[in-house]
C-alpha positions, 0 to 999 in steps of 0.5 A: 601761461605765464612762462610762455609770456614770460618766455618772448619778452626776455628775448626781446629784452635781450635783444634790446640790451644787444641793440643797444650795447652794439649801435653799430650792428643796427646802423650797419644793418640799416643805412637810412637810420645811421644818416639820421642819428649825428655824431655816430660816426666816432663810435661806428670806427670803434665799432670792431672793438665793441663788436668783439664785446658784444659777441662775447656777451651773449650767455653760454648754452645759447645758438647765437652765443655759440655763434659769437663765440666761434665768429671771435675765435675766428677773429681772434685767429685772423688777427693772429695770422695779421700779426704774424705778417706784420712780424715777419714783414718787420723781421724781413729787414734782419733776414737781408743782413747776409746782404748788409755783410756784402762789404765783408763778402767782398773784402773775403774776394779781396784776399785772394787777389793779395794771395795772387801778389805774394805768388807773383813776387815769390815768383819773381825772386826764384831763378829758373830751376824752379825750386832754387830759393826753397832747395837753398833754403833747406841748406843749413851749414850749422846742422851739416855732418862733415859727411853732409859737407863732402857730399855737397862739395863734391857735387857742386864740383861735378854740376860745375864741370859739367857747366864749364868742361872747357875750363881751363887756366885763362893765362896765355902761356907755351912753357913753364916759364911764361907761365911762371911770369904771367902768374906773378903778373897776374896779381892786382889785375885781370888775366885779360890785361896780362895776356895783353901785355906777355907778348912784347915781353916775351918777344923781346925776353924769351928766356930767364937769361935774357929776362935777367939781363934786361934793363929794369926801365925797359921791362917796367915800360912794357909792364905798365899797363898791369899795374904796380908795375915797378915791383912786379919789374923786380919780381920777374927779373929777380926770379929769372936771376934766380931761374939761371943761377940756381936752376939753370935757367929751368923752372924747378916741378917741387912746391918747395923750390918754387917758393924761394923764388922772388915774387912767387908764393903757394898760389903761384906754385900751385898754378904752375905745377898743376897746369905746367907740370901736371902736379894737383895743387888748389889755387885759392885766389880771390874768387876761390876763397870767396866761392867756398866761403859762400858755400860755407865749405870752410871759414879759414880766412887764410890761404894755406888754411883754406886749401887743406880745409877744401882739400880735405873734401875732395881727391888729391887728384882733382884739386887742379881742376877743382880750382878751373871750375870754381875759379871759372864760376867765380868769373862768369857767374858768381861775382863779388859786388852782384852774383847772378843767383837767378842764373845760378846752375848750383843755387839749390845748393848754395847756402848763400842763395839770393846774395844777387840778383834772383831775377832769372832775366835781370840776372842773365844780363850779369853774365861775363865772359862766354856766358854773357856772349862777351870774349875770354880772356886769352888770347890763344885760348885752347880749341876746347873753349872756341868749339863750346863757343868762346871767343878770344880777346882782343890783343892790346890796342885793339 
């Protein structure tokens, strides 16, 4: 008897104790009694706290221990997850980083653009053929065997023929003799001014004779326009005196003999036997010493030198025709001040590329001659030239 007496009472007095450790749970089961009681309200908003106490004070072994127990666990769990999305809610800002990075993002798309640029200039700076500019560049006259050398001469020479197979010596001339003349005139001046000027004075002086016995004031009048023409005046009347006394008025087919003639020198000799006499000789005027300085086919600077270091690479028999072409190129297309790299048909072979102007339009507008639409310089220039679309020059005066 006295356990089952004893039995209730400690269950009340542990339900008191629960009661009273946990106002909030009594107040939160009875709304009247929570209106009557003041200042409850501070505890009432601590009350999840507390509650966690209270549940975890019931004694293990118990039903309504076990019950706290797991409704704590669940709490506790629940809070977990809270927490949990409450941390990736505040990690969710570090995860759009990628978005702060735009700038880089869009700097990255830049480049491509800058890429675009550089295509666009390298792009400008080649001529036409394409890979002109990178053909060039992989020509390396420092590391080039001679055997390199010859084969490199020998086909610029043949893309130039096949560029100017009308090429021709730009002096108007019907006889060894006139060629003699305009050749020694030529010097200091163009072609052109020289075919301008032969006419009167041929008309007037057709043979060495005649030439020979004229007045030097005359002579020097109608020679004025080529310049120097007071030692060009006793050049031409020195070696038609010459012509008369020593060679009977005939000009002489032998290098040799040409030279001793007043005014008359190796370039002139090679001229006239190449294009008089049908003798191969290279005539390394100024354009051809500059074209094969510019394609490093040799470093001599002087004329003699030049042409047996150039006549090495190439047969005899083509030397006067070596001179047409390269002295044609010189004219048309590479200039001394401004070549026309971009509208260059060698440039892949020419260690000198983009000396000039590499723009293929800007370089087309430095044409000369046929090239540019322009006349020539002959006046009587041969029928090959006008059927590939040459036009005469126009007489003096014109």
């Amino acid at each position: 008897m006295t356990n089952t007496a004893k039995g209730p009472s400690v269950k009340k007095t542990a339900a008191k104790k629960v009661a009273s450790d946990a106002p909030e749970a009594s107040e939160a089961g009875s709304g009247g009694s929570a209106k009557k009681v003041p200042g409850r309200k501070v505890a009432a908003q601590k009350a999840p706290a507390k509650t966690v106490v209270a549940r975890e004070s019931p004694p293990a072994g118990t039903a309504s221990a076990k019950t706290a127990a797991k409704k704590a666990v669940a709490k506790k769990a629940a809070v977990k997850k809270t927490a949990a999305k409450k941390t990736a809610t505040a990690e969710a800002p570090a995860k759009k980083v990628p978005a702060k990075k735009a700038p880089a993002t869009k700097t990255a798309a830049k480049k491509p653009a800058a890429k675009k640029t550089v295509t666009k200039k390298a792009t400008a700076k080649k001529p036409a053929t394409g890979a002109a500019a990178s053909a060039a560049a992989a020509v390396d006259p420092s590391t080039e065997s001679h055997t390199a050398l010859v084969r490199r001469a020998r086909r610029i020479d043949r893309e130039l023929a096949e560029v100017y197979p009308y090429a021709h010596p730009e002096l108007d001339f019907e006889n060894p003799f006139q060629l003699l003349v305009a050749t020694v005139l030529s010097a200091q001046t163009t072609d052109l001014r020289v075919n301008q000027t032969t006419p009167a004075l041929f008309a007037k002086y057709p043979t060495p004779e005649d030439l020979a016995a004229a007045q030097p004031e005359e002579v020097e009048e109608i020679l004025r326009p080529t310049g120097f023409f007071r030692a060009k005046t006793r050049s031409v009347m020195g070696l038609s005196k010459a012509l008369a006394e020593q060679f009977g008025g005939e000009v002489p087919g032998r290098l040799e003999d040409l030279v001793k003639l007043p005014g008359v020198g190796r370039k002139t000799a090679f001229v006239v036997l190449g294009n008089a006499f049908g003798q191969p000789g290279i005539t390394a005027d100024t354009h051809f010493q500059r074209l094969v300085h510019r394609w490093k086919w040799t470093a001599e600077k002087e004329a003699d030198r030049i042409e047996a270091a150039v006549g090495e690479l190439f047969p005899k028999s083509e030397w006067t025709m070596l001179s047409h072409h390269v002295i044609f190129h010189g004219r048309r297309i590479c200039h001394a001040r401004k070549p026309a790299c971009g509208a260059c048909p060698i440039a892949p072979l020419c260690p000198a590329y983009g000396e000039g102007e590499t723009d293929p339009e800007k370089a087309k507008k430095l044409l000369k001659y046929e090239k540019g639409g322009f006349p020539g310089q002959r006046l009587k220039p041969p029928q090959s030239y006008l059927d590939a679309g040459g036009r005469p020059a126009p007489p003096l005066g014109a």
